[in-house]
C-alpha positions as CSV (number, residue, x, y, z in Angstrom):
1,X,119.5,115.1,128.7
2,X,122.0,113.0,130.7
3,X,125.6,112.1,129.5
4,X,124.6,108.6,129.8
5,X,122.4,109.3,126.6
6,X,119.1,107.0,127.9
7,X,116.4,109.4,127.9
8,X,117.4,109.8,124.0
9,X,117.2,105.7,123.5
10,X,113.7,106.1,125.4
11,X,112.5,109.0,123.5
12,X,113.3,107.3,120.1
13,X,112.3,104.0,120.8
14,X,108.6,104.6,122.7
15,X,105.2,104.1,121.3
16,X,104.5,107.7,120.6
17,X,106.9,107.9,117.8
18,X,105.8,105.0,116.1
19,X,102.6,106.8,115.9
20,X,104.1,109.7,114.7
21,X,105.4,108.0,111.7
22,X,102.2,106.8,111.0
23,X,100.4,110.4,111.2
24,X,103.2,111.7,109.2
25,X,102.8,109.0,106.6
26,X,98.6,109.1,106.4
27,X,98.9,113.0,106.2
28,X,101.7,113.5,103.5
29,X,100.4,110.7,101.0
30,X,97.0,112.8,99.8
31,X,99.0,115.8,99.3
32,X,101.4,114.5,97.6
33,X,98.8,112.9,95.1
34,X,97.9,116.5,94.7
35,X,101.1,118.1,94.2
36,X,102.9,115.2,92.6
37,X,100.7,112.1,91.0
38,X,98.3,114.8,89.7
39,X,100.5,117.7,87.9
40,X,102.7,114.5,86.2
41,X,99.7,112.5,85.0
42,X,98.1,115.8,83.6
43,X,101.6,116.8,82.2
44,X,101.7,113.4,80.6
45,X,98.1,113.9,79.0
46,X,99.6,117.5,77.7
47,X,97.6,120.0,79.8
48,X,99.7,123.2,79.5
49,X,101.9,124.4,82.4
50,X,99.5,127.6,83.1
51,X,96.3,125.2,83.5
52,X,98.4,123.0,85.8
53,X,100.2,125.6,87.8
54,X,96.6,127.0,88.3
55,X,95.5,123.3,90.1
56,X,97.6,124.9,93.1
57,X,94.7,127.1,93.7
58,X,92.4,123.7,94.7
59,X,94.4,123.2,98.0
60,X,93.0,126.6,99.3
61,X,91.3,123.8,102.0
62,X,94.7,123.6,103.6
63,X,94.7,126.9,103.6
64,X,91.5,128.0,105.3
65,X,91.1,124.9,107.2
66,X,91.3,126.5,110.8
67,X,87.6,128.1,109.8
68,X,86.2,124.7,110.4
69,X,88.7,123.5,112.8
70,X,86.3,124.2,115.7
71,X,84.2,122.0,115.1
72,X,87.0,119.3,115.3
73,X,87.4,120.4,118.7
74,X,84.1,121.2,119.5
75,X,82.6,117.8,118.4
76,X,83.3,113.6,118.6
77,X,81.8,111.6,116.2
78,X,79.6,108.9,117.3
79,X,82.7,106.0,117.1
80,X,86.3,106.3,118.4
81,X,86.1,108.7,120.7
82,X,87.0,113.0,119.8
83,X,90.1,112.5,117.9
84,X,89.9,109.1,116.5
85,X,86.8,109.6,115.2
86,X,87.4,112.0,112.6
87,X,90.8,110.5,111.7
88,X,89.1,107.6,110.5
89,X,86.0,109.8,108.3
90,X,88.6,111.5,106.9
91,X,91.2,108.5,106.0
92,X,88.2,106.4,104.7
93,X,87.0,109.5,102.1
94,X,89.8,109.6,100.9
95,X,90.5,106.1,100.3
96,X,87.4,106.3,98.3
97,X,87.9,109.4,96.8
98,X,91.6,109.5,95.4
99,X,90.7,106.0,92.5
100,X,88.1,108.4,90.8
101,X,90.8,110.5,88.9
102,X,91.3,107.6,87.0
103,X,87.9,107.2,85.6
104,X,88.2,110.7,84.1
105,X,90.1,111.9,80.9
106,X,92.4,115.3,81.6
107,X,91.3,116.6,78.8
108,X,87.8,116.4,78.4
109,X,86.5,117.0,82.1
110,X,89.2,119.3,83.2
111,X,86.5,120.9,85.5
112,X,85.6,118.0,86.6
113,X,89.4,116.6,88.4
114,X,89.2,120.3,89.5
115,X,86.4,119.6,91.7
116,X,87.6,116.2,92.7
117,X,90.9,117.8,93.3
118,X,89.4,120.5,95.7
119,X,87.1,117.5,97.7
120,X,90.2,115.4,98.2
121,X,92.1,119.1,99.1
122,X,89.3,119.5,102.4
123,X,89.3,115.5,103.3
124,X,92.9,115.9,103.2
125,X,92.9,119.1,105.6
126,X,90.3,118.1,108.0
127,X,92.9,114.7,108.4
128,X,95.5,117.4,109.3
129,X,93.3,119.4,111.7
130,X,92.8,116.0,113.9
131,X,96.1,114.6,113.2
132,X,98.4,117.7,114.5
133,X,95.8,117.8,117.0
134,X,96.2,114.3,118.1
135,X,99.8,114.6,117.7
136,X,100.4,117.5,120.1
137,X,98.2,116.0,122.9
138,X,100.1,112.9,122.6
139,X,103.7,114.0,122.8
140,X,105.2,115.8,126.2
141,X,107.3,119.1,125.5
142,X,110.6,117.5,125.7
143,X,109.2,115.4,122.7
144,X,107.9,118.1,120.7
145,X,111.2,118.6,118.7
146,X,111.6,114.8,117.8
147,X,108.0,113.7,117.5
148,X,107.4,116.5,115.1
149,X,110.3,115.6,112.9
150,X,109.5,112.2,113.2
151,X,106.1,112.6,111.9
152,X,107.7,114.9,108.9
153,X,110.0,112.6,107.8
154,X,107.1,110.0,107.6
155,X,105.2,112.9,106.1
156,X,107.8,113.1,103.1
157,X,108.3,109.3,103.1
158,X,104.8,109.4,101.7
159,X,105.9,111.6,98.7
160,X,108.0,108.4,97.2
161,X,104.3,106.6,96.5
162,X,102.3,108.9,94.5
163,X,106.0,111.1,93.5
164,X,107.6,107.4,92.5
165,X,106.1,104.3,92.8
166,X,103.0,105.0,91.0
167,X,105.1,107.3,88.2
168,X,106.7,103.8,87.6
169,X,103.7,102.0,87.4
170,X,102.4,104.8,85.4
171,X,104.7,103.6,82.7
172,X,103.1,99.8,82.7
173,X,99.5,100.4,84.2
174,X,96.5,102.6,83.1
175,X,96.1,105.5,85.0
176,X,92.8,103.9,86.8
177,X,95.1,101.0,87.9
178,X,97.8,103.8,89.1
179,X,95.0,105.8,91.2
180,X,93.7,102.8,92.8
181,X,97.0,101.6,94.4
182,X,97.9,104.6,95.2
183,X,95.0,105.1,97.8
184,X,95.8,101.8,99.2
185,X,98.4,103.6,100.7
186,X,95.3,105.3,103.3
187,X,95.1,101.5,105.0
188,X,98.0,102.1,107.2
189,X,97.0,105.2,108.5
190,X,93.5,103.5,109.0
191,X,95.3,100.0,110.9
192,X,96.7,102.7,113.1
193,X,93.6,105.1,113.9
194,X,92.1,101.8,114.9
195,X,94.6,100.8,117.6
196,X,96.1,103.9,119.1
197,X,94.1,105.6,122.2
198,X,92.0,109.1,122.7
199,X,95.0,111.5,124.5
200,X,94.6,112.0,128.2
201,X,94.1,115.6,128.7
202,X,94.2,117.8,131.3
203,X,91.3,119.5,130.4
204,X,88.6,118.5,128.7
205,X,87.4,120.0,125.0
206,X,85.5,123.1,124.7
207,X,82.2,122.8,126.2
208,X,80.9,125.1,123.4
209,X,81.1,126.4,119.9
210,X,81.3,129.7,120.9
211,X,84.2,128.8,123.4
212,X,85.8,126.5,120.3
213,X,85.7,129.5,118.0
214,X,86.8,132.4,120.1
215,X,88.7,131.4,123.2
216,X,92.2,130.0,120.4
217,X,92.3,133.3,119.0
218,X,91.7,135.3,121.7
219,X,94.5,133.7,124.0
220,X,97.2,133.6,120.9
221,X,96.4,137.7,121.0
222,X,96.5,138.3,124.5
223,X,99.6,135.9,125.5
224,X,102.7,138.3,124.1
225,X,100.3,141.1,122.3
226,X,99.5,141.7,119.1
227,X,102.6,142.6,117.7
228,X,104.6,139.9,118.4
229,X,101.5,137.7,117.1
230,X,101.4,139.7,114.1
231,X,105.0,138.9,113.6
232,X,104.9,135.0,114.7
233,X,102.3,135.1,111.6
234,X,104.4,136.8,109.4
235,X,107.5,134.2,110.1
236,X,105.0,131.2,109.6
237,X,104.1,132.5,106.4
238,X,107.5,133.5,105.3
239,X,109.8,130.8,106.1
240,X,108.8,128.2,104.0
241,X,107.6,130.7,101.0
242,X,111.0,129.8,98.4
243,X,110.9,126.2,99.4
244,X,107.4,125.7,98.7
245,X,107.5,127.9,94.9
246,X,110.8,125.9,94.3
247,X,109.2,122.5,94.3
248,X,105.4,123.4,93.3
249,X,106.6,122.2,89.6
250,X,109.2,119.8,90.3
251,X,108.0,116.7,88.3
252,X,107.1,119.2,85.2
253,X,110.6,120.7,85.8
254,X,111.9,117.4,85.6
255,X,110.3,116.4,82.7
256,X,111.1,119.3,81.0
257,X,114.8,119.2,81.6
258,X,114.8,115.6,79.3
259,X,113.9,112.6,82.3
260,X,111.7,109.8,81.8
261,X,109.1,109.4,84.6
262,X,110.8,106.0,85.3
263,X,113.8,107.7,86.1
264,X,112.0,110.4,87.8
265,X,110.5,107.5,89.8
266,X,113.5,105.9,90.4
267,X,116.3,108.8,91.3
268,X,114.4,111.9,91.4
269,X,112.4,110.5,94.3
270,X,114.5,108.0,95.8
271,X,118.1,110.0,95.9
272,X,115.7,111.9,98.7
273,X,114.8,109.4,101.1
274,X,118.2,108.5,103.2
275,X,119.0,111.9,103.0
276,X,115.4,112.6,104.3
277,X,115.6,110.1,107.4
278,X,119.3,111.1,108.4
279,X,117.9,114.8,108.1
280,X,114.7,114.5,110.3
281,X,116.6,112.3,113.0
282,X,119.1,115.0,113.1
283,X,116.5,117.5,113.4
284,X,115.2,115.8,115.9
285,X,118.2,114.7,117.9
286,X,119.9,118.5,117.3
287,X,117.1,119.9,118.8
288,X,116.7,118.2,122.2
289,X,120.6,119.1,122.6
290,X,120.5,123.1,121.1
291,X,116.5,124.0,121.1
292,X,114.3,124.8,118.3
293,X,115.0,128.7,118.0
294,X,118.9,128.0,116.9
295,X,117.7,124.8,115.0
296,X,115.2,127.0,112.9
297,X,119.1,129.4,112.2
298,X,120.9,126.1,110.9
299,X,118.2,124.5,109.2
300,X,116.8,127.0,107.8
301,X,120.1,128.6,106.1
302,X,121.1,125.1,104.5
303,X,116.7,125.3,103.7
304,X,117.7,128.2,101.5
305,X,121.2,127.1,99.9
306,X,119.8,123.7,99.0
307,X,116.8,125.8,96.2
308,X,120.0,126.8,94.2
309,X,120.5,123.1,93.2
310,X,117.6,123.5,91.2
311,X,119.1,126.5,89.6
312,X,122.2,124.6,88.8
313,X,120.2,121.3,87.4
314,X,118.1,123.8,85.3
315,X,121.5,125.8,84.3
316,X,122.9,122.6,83.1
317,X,120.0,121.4,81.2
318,X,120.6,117.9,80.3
319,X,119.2,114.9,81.9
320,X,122.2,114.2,84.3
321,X,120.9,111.8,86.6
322,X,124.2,111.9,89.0
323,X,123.5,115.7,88.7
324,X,120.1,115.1,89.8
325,X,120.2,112.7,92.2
326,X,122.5,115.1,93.7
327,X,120.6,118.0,93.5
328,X,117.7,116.1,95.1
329,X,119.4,114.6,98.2
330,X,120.6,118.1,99.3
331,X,117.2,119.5,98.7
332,X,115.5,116.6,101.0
333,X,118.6,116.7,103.3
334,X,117.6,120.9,103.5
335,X,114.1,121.1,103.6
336,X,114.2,118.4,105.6
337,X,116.0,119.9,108.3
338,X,114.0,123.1,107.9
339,X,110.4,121.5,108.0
340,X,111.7,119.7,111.0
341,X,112.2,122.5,113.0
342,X,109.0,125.4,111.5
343,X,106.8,122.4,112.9
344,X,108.5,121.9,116.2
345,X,108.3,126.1,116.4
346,X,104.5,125.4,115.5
347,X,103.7,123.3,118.1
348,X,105.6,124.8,120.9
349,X,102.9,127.8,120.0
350,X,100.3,126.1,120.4
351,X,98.5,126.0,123.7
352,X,97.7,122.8,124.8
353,X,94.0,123.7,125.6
354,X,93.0,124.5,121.9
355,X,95.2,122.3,120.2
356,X,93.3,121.7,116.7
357,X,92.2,125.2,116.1
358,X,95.4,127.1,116.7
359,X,97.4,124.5,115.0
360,X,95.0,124.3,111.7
361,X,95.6,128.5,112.4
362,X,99.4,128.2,112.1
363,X,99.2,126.0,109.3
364,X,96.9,127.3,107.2
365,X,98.9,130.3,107.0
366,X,102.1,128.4,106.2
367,X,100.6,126.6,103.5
368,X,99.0,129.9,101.7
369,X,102.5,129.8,99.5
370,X,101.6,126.2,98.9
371,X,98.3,126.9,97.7
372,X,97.7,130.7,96.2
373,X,101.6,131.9,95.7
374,X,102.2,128.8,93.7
375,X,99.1,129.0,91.4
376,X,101.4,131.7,89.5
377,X,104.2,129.9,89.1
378,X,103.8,128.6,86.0
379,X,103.8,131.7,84.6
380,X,106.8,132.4,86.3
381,X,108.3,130.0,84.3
382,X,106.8,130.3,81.0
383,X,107.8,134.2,81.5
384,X,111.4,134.1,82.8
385,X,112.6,130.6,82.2
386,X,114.2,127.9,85.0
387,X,116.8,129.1,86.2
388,X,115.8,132.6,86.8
389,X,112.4,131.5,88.6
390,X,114.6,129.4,90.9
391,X,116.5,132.1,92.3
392,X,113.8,134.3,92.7
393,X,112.6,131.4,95.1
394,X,115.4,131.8,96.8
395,X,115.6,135.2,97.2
396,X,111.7,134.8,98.6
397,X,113.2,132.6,101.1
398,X,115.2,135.5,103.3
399,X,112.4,137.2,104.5
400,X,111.9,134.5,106.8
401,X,115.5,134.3,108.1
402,X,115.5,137.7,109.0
403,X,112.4,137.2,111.2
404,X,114.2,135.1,113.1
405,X,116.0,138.1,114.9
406,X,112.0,138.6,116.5
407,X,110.0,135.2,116.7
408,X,112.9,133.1,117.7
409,X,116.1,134.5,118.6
410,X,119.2,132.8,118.9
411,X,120.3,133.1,122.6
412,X,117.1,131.7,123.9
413,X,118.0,129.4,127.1
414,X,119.2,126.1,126.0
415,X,117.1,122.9,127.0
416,X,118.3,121.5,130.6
417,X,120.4,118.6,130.5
């Protein structure tokens, strides 16, 4: 990057990034209906914490999405072309799918929003396979590092509809009503699958399933060996672990501790979204100037500090809402910053020739805390109160850090200017 700062003006203002806030935005708002709409509107109709801690178990899709992830890359669907074609299958089932929760009652057909839960869980991973797909055949190297926290600022953008809009409207609106405007939310990610182009590649897909399914694992393997794969894994698994247990319960947390879901809607949610932008750009900015490998260091270490807010908020134990909205604007600023870089890392991994199946790979694994680990959290709770949970979370959140000495050290050669 040149003194004169251009190439910075033209990597913020071009087209690619204001794709990637849309793919950031159209992936974010179905999990966040799962992690967020869903555990406060079964809260609300007083399902205990153990059934809903359990609900983390239906976004194993996320988890084990790179088993179908070949096919992604293997096949196009008859309209749109390879990638755009399964973008828009997968953003229209879920803007079908997401309204039905509010036809059923919590706690007659428990069973029955499990299912639902799990459908709109694999609609809402295949969307990821294609998307980080898409994403990384759009953007050149040098944009890797901004594009990516680009797209997860957009990504956690998305959390302030189902995590606040609809938890105000919640308070006004039947939860049918709630639901339903809450997938609207799918139609810009839909106006946008519609316009953008199919990437230019160098290469073309793989020419055959067997290809699609061995080939991504096989290269990962052979490119440093097996040990330093095995450890790559371990760091993708590890470095988000305390973060994600930290905020599987957040909207039961904050009901618990005395707030309204109005104010939950309101602070909770909102003191996180300035603090979110300024983070991501940051990210993003910080990391065309110092690299990801010392960017994953910084981030990640103000990642860890900002989980003992919630120790402090549940320490205090009375609905504060300066406290909060405190507490909350360092966690977005934090986690921010952190998910900024681990996706930047992600995608520099990723070879360019098998783009969905390595990236479903790498995030699959980084979203098995999300999605097993955090099915026992509400147990964790119930068994050792607040406070105590949250720093266990962040004590889960240094095994990562010290991986960093391995998978990404810090004297790696600094970008060129």
């Amino acid at each position: 990057m040149t003194g004169s700062g251009q190439p910075l003006v033209a990597a913020l203002l071009n087209r690619r990034m204001l794709i990637c806030i849309f793919t950031g935005f159209s992936s974010g708002l179905p999990l966040y209906v799962l992690i967020n709409l869903l555990p406060a509107w079964l809260r609300s109709e007083h399902v205990d914490l153990k059934a809903i801690g359990l609900f983390g178990l239906i976004q194993l899709p996320f988890t084990w999405k790179f088993l179908w992830s070949p096919l992604v890359d293997r096949y196009a669907l008859p309209v749109l072309g390879r990638r755009r074609g399964w973008m828009l299958a997968t953003q229209l089932l879920l803007l079908a799918s997401i309204p039905l929760f509010g036809a059923l009652q919590p706690q007659l057909e428990l069973w029955t929003i499990a299912y639902l839960a799990a459908a709109v869980a694999f609609f809402a991973a295949t969307q990821d396979i294609v998307l980080d797909a898409y994403r990384r055949e759009l953007l050149p190297d040098l944009e890797l590092g901004l594009g990516n926290a680009i797209h997860v600022q957009a990504y956690r953008i998305s959390s302030l509809i189902p995590g606040a809009m609809s938890l105000i409207l919640a308070d006004y609106l039947p939860w049918q009503s709630v639901f339903t405007v809450t997938a609207l939310f799918m139609l810009p990610g839909i106006a946008n699958t519609l316009l953008v182009s199919e990437p230019v590649l160098a290469r073309p897909g793989p020419r055959t399933l067997g290809e699609a399914v061995v080939e991504p694992f096989h290269e990962f393997v052979t490119r440093q060996g097996w040990r330093q794969a095995a450890l790559v894994l371990a760091f993708i698994f590890f470095y988000k672990l305390g973060d994600s247990m930290a905020t599987a319960l957040a909207t039961p947390f904050y009901l618990d501790m005395g707030f309204t879901k109005s104010q939950i809607g309101l602070v909770a949610k909102n003191a996180g979204l300035w603090p979110s932008i300024f983070g991501g750009l940051l990210a993003g900015v910080w990391m065309l100037k110092i690299g990801i490998n010392r960017a994953l260091w910084l981030f990640g270490a103000v990642q860890l500090v900002s989980i003992l807010g919630f120790a402090w908020l549940a320490h205090v134990n009375q609905p504060d809402l300066a406290l909060l909205a405190g507490v909350i604007g360092f966690e977005a600023l934090g986690v921010g910053l952190g998910t900024a870089a681990f996706v930047a890392f992600i995608a520099r991994t990723t070879d360019p020739r098998y783009t969905a199946t390595q990236f479903a790979l790498f995030t699959s694994l980084a979203v098995v805390p999300r999605s097993v680990v955090n099915a026992s959290t509400g147990w964790m709770v119930e068994a050792m109160g607040w406070v105590d949970f949250y720093l266990v979370c962040t004590a889960l959140a240094l095994p990562g850090m010290a991986l960093l000495w391995r998978v990404a050290p810090w004297n790696e050669p600094l970008p060129k200017t």
